[in-house]
N, C-alpha and C positions, 0 to 999 in steps of 0.2 A: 657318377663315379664315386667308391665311397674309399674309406682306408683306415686301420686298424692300428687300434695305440692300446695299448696292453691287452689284445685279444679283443676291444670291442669294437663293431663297426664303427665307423663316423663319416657322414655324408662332408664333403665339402660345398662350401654355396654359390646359390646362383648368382650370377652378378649381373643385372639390369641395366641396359646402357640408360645414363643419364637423360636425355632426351626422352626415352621413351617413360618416363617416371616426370617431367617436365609436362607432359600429352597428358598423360593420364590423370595428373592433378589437375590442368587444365579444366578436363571435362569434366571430372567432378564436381568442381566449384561452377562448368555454368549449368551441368542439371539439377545442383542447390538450390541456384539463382532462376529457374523456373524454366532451362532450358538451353539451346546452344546463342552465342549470342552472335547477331546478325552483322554480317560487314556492311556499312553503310555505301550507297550507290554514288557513283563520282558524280559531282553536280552540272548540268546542262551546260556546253560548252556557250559563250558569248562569243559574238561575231559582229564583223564590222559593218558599215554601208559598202554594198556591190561584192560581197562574201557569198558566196552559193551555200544554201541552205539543205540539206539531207533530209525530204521530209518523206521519204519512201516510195510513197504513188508519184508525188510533185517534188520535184527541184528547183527552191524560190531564190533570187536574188530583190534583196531591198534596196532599189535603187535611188527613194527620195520620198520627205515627205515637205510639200510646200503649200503654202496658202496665196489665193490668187483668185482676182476678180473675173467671174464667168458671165456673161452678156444672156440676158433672158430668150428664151426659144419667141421666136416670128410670130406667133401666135398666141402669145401670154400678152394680155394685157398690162402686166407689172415691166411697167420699161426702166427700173434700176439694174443694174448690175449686182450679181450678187456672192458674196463672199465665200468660198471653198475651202477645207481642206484635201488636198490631195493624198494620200498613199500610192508611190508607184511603185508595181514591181514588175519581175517579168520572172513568169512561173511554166517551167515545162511541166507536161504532161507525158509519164512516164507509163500510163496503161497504153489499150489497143482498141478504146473508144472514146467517143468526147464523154469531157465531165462537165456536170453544170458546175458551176463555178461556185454555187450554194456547198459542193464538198469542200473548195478551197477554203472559205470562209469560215467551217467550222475548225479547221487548222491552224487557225488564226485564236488561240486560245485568250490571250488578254490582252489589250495596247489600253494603256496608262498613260496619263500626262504629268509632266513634271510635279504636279501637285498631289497626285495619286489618283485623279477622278478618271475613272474606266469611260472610254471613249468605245470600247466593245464589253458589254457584262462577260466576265469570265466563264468557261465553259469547266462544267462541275456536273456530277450526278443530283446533286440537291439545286432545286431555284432557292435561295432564302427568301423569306416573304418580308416585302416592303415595310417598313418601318413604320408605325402607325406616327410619328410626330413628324414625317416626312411633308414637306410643302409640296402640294399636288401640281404646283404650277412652275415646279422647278423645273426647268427645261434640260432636256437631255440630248445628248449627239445622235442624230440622226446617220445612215449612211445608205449608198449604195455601192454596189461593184460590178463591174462589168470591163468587157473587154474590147477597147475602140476599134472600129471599124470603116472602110472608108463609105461613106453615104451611111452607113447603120452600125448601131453598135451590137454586140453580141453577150450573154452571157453562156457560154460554151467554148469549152479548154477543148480545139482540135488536139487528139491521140500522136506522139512522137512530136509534139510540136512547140516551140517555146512562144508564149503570150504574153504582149505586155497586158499587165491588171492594174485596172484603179481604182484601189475604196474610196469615192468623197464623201465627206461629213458638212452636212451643212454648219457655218457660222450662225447662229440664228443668233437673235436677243436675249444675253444674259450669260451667255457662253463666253468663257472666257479662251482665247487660242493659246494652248500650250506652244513650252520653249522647247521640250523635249519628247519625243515618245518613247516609252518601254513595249517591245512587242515578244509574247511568249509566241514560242511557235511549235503546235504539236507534228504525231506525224502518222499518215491515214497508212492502211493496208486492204489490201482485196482480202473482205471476207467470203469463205464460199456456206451458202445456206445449206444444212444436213440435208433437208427436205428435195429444194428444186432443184440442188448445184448448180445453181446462179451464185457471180461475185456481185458484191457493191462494195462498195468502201464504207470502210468503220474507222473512226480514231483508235491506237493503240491504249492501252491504258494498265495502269501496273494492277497488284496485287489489291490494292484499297480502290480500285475502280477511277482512279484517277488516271488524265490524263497524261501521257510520257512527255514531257518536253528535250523537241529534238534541239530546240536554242533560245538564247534569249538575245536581243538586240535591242540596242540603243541608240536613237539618231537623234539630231538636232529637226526643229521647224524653219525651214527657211521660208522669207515672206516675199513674193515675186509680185513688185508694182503694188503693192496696198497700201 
């Protein structure tokens, strides 16, 4: 619209709501700054012992983790009793076949002992290579997992079904039993392959190929009879 002061046009101006000149300076100063600037992602919730864990394919609760003296099999010559630790949980299986339990385990991103020594090497795109001033004779946590059974044990997550799981780590000589553990926990998805459309499970993983952590949990070692 314009209007006339001694015979000459004259525009009146426009007037920009505020906000929107707030926006606009915004973006300018982050495509200065080499682009828009990213909001940073909320950090992995922490849960407690017997909290059900979201981990997409599986549904974990960490029920305990204790150390405890286990009696050598009938047939082993070694008649000491011999030193465990336990991880127990009970982990449903949320697909529509059994899983080996070797997917659960890659789930199982890092457990730490109060000292910081990885009782599971963390799960990363990269292996880093050993340290060459490394002692070769440093002993390290051993484990298994598997799922008890009565007369046999199983490593197979029946489909619809909640399983107790136990990772033992052996005590061996030199190992020291942590007082606490920290355990990262990712979280797997049915991938379907382009080619065969077959699913298996894959870890989730963000933009840098790392894996998503669905929690983080921290429990105590309890010592049963040692």
């Amino acid at each position: 619209m314009t209007s006339t002061t001694g015979g000459t046009p004259r525009r009146r101006p426009v007037l920009i709501p505020a906000a929107l000149l707030v926006a606009v300076s915004g973006l300018a100063v982050a495509v200065a700054l080499g682009g828009l600037v990213q909001v940073p992602q909320d950090p992995p919730p922490s849960v407690t012992v017997g909290q059900e864990i979201d981990q997409s394919l599986f549904k974990t609760t960490i029920v305990d983790a204790v150390v405890r003296k286990i009696p050598p099999p009938a047939d082993s010559f070694d008649r000491e009793d011999k030193t465990v630790l336990d991880l127990d949980m009970k982990v449903y299986n949320g697909t529509s076949s059994s899983a080996p339990v070797f997917f659960f385990e890659e789930s199982l991103l890092k457990i730490t002992s109060d000292t910081g020594q990885p009782l599971v090497a963390p799960t990363s795109t990269a292996t880093p290579s050993p340290s060459p001033s490394a002692a070769v004779s440093r002993p390290t946590w051993q484990h298994n997992t598997y799922v008890p059974g009565d007369g046999a044990d199983t490593r197979l997550l029946p489909p619809g079904l909640t399983s107790n799981v136990i990772m033992r780590f052996q005590v061996r000589n030199g190992l020291t039993i942590p007082d606490h553990l920290t355990i990262q926990m990712g979280t797997f998805e049915l991938h379907e392959d382009w080619f065969t459309r077959r699913h298996r499970p894959e870890l989730v993983t963000d933009d840098a190929s790392a894996p998503v952590i669905a929690a983080t949990i921290s429990l105590p070692v309890r010592q049963e009879g040692v």
